[in-house]
N, C-alpha and C positions, 0 to 999 in steps of 0.2 A: 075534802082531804087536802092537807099543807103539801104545797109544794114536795117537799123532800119527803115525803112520804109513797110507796110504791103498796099495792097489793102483791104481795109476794111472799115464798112463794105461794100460788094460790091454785085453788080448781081450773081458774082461765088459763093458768101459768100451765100446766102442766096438762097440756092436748096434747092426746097419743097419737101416734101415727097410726097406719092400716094396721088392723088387728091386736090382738092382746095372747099372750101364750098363757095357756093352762097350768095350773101347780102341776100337773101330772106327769105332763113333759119337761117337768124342770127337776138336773142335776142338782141336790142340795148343796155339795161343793162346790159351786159354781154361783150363787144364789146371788144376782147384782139389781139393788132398786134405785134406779136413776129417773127423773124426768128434766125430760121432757117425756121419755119415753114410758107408754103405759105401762102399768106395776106387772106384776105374776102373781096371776089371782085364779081361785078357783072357779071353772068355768067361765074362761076367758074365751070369747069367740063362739060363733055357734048358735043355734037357738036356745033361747031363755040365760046366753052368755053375756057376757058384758060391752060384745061388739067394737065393731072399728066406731074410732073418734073420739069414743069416750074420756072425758077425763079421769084424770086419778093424783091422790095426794099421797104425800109422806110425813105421817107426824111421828113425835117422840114423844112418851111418856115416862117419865120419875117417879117413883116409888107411889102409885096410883095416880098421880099428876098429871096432866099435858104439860108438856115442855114446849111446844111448837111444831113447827111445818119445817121442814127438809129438803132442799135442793136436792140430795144423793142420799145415798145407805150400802154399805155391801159387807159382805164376809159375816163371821159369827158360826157358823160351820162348825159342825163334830167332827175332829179329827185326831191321828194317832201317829205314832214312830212306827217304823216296823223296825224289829229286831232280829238281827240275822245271825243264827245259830253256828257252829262250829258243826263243819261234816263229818258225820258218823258210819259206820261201817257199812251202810246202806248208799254211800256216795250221795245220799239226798242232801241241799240245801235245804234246815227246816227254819221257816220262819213265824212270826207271831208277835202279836199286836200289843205293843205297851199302853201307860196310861189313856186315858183319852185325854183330849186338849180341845180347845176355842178359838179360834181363829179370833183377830182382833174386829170388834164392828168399827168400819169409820165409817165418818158420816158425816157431810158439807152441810153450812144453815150460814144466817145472814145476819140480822141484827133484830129480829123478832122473836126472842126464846124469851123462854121465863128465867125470871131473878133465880131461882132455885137454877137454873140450867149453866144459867155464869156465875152463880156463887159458887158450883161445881169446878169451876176452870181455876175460879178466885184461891181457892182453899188448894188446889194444886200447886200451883206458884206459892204458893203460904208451906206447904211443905204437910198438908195437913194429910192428905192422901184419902177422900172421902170414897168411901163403897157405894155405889145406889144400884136399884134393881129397875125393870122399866123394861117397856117394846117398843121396836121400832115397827110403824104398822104402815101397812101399802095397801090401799083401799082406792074402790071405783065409787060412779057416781051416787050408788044405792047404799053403799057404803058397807062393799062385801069386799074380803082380804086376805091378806094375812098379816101372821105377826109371827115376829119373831123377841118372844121374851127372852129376857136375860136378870142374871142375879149376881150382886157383889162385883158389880163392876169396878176397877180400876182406871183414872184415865190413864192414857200410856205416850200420848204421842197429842198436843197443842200445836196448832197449824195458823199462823198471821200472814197475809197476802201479801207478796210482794206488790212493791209502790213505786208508780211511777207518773210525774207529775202529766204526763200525755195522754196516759191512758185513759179509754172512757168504757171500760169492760166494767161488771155488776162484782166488788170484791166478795169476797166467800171465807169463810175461817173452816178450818179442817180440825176434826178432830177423832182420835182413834180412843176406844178402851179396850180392856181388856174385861171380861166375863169370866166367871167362874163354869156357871154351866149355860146354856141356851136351850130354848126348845121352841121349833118349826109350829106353826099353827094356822087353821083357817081363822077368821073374825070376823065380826059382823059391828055397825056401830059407826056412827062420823063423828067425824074431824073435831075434837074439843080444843078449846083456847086459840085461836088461828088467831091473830092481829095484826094489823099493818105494819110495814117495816118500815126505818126510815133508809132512806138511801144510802148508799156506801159504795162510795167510788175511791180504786186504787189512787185517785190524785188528788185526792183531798187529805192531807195530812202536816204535821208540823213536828219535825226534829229539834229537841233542844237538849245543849250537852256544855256543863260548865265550863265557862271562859271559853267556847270555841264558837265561831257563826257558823252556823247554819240553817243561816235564810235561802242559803242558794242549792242547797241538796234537793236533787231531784229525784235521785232512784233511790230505793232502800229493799233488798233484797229481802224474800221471804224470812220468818222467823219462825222455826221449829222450833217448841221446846221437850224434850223427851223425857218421858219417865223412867228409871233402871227397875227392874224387880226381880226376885228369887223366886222361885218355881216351890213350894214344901207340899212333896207325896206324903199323904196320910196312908198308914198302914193300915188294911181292910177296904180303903176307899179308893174308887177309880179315876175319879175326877179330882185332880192337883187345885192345892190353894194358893194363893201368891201375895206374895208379900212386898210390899213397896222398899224401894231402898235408897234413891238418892236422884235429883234434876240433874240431866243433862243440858247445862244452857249455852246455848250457839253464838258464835262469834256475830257482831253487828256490823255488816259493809253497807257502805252508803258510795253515792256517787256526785259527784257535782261538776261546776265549771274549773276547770287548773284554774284561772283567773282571781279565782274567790278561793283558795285553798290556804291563804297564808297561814291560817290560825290554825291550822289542820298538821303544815308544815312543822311549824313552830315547835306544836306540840310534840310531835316526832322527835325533832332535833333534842328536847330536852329529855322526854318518855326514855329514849333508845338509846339515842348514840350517846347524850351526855349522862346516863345511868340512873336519872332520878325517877325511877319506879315503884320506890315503895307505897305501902298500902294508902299512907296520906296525900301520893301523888294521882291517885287514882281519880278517876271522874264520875259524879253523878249523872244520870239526867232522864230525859224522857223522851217518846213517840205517843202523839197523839193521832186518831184516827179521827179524823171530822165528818161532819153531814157534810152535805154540798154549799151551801150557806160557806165553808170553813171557817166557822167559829164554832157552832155546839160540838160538844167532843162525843164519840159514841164508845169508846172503849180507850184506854190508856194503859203504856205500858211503865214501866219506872225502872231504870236500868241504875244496877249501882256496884260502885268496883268496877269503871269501863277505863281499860290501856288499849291504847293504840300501839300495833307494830307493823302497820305497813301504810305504805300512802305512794301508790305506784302512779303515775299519770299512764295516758296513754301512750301507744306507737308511736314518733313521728315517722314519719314521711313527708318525703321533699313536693312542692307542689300540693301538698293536701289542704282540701278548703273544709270549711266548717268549727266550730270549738274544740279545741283539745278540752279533752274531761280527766279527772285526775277519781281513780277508787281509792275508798281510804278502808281500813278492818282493822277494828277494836273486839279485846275479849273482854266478856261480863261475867262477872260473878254470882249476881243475883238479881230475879226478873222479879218484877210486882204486876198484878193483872187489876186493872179497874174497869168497871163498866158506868154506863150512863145510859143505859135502857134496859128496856127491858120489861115484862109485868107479874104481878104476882101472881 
């Protein structure tokens, strides 16, 4: 296995601690599959259970597909409004349950998903707004479980790791959808498509943004991109359909040395104060996420339409040792998603 490559995550990855909880005892409202910690599985613990130490995995599956293995999972949950009635001659509060609704699934992964799993994310940024259907399934080592299927998913909420050139923590992308309907289930059956990841670490990365350097940016604050959507009740049906409506895309803060900020300054000076902002003043550019190598790139983002309007250095203080850092924050207009892994 190359260097930059990790088993992950995997069966080894994912040793439970003492014991395992049964579905029986678990609130479906509440329903969280995380590992390291063993899944919630039927007949967890116990004899002919699944016992302490066990492992257990988390994959995803697309429209009958494996997508990959899963750091996390939670929510996806049947739930409702209550409606609270006007008091009647009986002094009762009468209440009662409106449509049903889905909680959003999110769900953490690494750089080992299928091409269909980030052409999912790709086509969000594209503005294309794709539906897929798919379980996210939490299985022991016999390969007993559950699942929780879901239909006409919406993604709603894209999660990029904040970067920080010090850190040596395992980066993770987060991502939430949205489901039309879900349904709880036991399963039986292992792990399809699992594959090696390559590595991805928050300090392997490379900011470039026309006419400005930034060889010395060292932090780059997370990047959420959100989806807006409308809710449309169908009359006779219980269950709400939803409709895609428009990207929320987040401002871009970066951080670096005040030393190395001139072209940052600069840019301010003409951006703000001297008023040349229009559309042609705007800036292109990109974040790439690198292997550990930092040269092969593992995902890329393409930032376009970015203004800066603030570029604040630090506190001083008198007597203070260390580098002054200066934060800079541009808004973007529109994000492009690319990958460079991934399998079919």
């Amino acid at each position: 296995m190359a260097e930059d490559e990790v088993e992950g995550p995997s069966r080894r990855a994912f040793l439970a601690g003492a014991g395992a909880a049964g579905l029986a005892g678990v609130a479906l409202s509440s329903v969280v599959w995380a590992a390291p910690a063993m899944a919630q599985i039927p007949g967890g613990g116990g004899a002919g259970g699944t016992g302490a130490g066990l492992p257990s995995v988390l994959d995803l599956t697309l429209d009958g597909m494996p997508a990959g293995l899963l750091f996390s999972a939670e929510g996806g949950q049947a739930t409702s409004d209550v409606v609270v009635e006007k008091v009647g001659s009986d002094h009762i509060q009468k209440k009662h349950i409106a449509n049903v609704k889905y909680e959003d699934i999110a769900v953490q992964c690494g750089t080992g998903m299928s091409k269909a799993f980030y052409n999912w994310i790709k086509a969000s940024f594209d503005n294309k707004f794709e539906r897929h259907s798919g379980s996210v399934r939490a299985l022991n080592n016999r390969g007993e479980g559950t699942a929780l299927d879901f239909t006409n998913a919406l993604l709603t909420e894209i999660g990029m790791p904040a970067l920080d050139a010090a850190s040596k923590d395992a980066a993770k992308m987060t991502l939430k959808f949205k489901p039309e309907t879900t349904r709880m289930k036991a399963t039986t059956g292992f792990s399809q498509g699992a594959k090696a990841q390559k590595q991805w670490l928050p300090s392997n990365f490379r900011l470039e943004i026309d006419g400005i350097d930034c060889t010395k940016v060292n932090k780059i604050d997370a990047i959420t991109v959100k989806q807006a959507f409308v809710e449309d009740p169908v009359g006779g049906l219980r269950d709400v359909t939803r409709e895609p409506a428009y990207l929320e895309i987040p401002n871009l803060r970066v951080e670096l040395p005040l030393g190395s900020g001139d072209t940052w300054f600069q840019w301010l000076e003409d951006f703000v104060v001297k008023g040349n902002n229009g559309d042609d003043k705007e800036r292109g550019g990109s974040l790439t996420y690198l292997a550990p190598d930092n040269t092969s790139p593992l995902f890329v983002l393409t930032f376009k339409h970015l203004g800066i309007f603030k570029v604040a250095p630090d506190k001083m203080e008198a007597g203070a040792e260390g580098i002054r850092r200066v934060k800079a924050e541009m808004y973007c207009e529109q994000m492009t998603f690319d990958y460079k892994v991934g399998w079919a």
